[in-house]
C-alpha positions as CSV (number, residue, x, y, z in Angstrom):
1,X,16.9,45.2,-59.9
2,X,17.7,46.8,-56.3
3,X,20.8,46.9,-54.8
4,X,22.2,44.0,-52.9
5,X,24.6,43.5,-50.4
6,X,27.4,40.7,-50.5
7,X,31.1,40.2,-49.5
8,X,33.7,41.2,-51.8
9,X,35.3,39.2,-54.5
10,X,35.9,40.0,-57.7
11,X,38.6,42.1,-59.3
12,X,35.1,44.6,-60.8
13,X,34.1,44.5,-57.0
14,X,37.5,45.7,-55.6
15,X,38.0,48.5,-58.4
16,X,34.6,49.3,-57.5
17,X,35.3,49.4,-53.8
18,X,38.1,51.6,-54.4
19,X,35.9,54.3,-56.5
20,X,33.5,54.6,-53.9
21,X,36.1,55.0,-51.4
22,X,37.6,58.1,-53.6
23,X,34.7,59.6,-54.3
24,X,32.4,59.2,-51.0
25,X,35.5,61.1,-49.3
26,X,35.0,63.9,-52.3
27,X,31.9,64.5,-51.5
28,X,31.1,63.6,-47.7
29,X,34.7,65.9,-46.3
30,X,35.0,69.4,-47.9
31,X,35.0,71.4,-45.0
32,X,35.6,68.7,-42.4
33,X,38.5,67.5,-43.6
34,X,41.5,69.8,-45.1
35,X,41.2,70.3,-48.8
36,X,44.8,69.6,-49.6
37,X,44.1,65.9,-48.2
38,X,41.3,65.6,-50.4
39,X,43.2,66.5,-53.3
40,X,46.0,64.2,-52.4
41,X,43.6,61.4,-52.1
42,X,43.4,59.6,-55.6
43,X,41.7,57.2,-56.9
44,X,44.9,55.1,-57.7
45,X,46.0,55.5,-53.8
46,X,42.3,54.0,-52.7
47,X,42.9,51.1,-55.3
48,X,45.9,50.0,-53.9
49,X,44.1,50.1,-50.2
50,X,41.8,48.1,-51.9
51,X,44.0,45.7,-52.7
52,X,45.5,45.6,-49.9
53,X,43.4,44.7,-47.3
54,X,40.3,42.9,-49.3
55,X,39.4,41.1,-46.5
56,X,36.3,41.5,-44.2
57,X,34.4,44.0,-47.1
58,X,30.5,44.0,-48.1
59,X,29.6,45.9,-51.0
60,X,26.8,47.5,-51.9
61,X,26.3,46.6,-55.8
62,X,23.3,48.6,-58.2
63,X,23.5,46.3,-60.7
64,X,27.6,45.6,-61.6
65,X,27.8,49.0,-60.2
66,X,29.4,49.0,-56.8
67,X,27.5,52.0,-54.5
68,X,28.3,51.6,-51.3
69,X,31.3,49.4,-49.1
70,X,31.6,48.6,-45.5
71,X,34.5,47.2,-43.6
72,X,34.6,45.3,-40.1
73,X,36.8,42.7,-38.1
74,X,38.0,42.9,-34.5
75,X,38.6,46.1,-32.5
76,X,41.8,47.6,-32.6
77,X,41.4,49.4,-29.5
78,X,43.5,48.0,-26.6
79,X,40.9,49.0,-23.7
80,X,38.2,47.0,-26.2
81,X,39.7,43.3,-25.8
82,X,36.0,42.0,-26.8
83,X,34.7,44.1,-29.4
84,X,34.2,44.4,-33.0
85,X,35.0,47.2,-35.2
86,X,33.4,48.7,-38.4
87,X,36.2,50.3,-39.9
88,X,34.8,52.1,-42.9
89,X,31.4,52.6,-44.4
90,X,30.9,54.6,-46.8
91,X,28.0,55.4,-49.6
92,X,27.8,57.7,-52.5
93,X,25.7,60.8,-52.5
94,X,23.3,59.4,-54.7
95,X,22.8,56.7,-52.9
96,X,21.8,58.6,-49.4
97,X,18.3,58.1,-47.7
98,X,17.7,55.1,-49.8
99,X,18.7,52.9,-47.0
100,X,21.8,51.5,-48.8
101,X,23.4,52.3,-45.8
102,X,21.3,50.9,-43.0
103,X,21.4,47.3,-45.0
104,X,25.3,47.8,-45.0
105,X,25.4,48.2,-41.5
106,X,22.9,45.5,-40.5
107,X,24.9,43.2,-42.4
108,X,28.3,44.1,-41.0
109,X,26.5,43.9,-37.1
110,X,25.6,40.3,-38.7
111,X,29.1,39.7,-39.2
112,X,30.0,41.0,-35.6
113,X,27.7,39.3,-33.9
114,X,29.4,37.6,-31.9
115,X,30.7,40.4,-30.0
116,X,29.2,41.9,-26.7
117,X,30.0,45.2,-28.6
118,X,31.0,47.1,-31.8
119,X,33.0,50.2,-32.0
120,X,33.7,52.8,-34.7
121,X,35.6,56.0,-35.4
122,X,34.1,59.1,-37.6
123,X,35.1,62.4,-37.7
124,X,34.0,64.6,-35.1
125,X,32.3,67.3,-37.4
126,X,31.1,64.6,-39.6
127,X,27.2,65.3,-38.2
128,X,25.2,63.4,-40.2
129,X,27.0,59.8,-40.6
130,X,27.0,60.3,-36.0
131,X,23.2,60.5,-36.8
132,X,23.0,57.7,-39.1
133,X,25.2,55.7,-36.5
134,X,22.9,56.7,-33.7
135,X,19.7,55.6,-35.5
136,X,21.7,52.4,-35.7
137,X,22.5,52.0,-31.9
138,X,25.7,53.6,-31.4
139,X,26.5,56.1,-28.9
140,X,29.5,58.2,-28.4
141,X,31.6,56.5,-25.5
142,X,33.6,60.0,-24.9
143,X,37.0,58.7,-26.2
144,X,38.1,60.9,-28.4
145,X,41.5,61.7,-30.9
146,X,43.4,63.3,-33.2
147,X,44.7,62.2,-36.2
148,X,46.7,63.7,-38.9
149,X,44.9,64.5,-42.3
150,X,48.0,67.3,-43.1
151,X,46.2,69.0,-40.4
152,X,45.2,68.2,-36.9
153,X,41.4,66.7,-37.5
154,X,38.8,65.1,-34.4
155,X,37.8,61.6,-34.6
156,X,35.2,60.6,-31.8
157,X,34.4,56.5,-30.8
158,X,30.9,55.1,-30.9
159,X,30.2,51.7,-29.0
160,X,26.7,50.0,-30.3
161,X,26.2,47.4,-26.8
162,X,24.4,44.0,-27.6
163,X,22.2,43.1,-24.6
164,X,20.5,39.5,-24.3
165,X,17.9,40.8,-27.1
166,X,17.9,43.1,-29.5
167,X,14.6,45.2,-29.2
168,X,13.3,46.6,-32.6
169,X,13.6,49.7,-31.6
170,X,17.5,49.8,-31.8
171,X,16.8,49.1,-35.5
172,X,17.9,51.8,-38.0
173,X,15.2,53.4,-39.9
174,X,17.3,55.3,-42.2
């Protein structure tokens, strides 16, 4: 059938939301992010941030299955007045280099469109989702924090900038 991309709306979709959530941390953090945060991260604690904040979520759906989830709405960094944000995306392992992903992100830019720019946070030492957000047109701007994940942990911002066109080459081709 393929996988398709759609807002969320069911209860199915949400549960599903929240197991991806759970388990794309499981296996996309050990080693960037501290262990004893992972194990405190359930999958009754994503269900309930599923529930929420439902708003402004595409799924990724195999089937009924949901694979992948992406979040988005308005910046909520003060020195980015005019910018969107994608907040979360995230994809299970299985589903990596099958360009579940780059849909989910041209979708969410879809959403955002009318924005100048779009921002996003990741992990500093998360290397390959900086890749996958390069491919897609986002570059680090240099702003850079801490947040607390029971330890001290690196988050860096990418800003994707819209010009007048969009050239196919800032296309992902993950």
């Amino acid at each position: 059938m393929g996988v398709i991309i759609k807002k969320m709306e069911t209860d199915a979709e949400i549960k599903g939301k929240a197991y991806v959530h759970w388990k794309a941390w499981q296996e996309a953090y050990p080693g960037i992010v501290p262990q004893k945060y992972l194990d405190g991260l359930t999958l009754e604690k994503c269900e309930t941030i599923a529930y929420r904040w439902p708003d402004n979520i595409l799924v990724a759906k195999d089937g009924e299955d949901v694979v992948g989830f992406a979040g988005y709405g308005k910046c909520r960094n003060e020195d980015l007045p005019d910018a969107g944000e994608v907040s979360a995306i995230y994809i299970l392992a299985a589903y990596y280099g099958q360009g579940v992903g780059r849909r989910l992100m041209e979708e969410t830019l879809k959403r955002l469109d009318d924005y100048p720019r779009v921002a996003l946070w990741v992990l500093k030492e998360n290397k390959r989702a900086i890749r996958f957000y390069e491919k897609c047109g986002f570059r680090l701007d240099g702003r850079e924090e801490t947040i607390k994940l029971d330890t001290p942990v690196q988050e860096v911002r990418m800003i994707r900038e819209r010009g007048p066109a969009r050239p196919e080459t800032d296309r992902a081709e993950d």
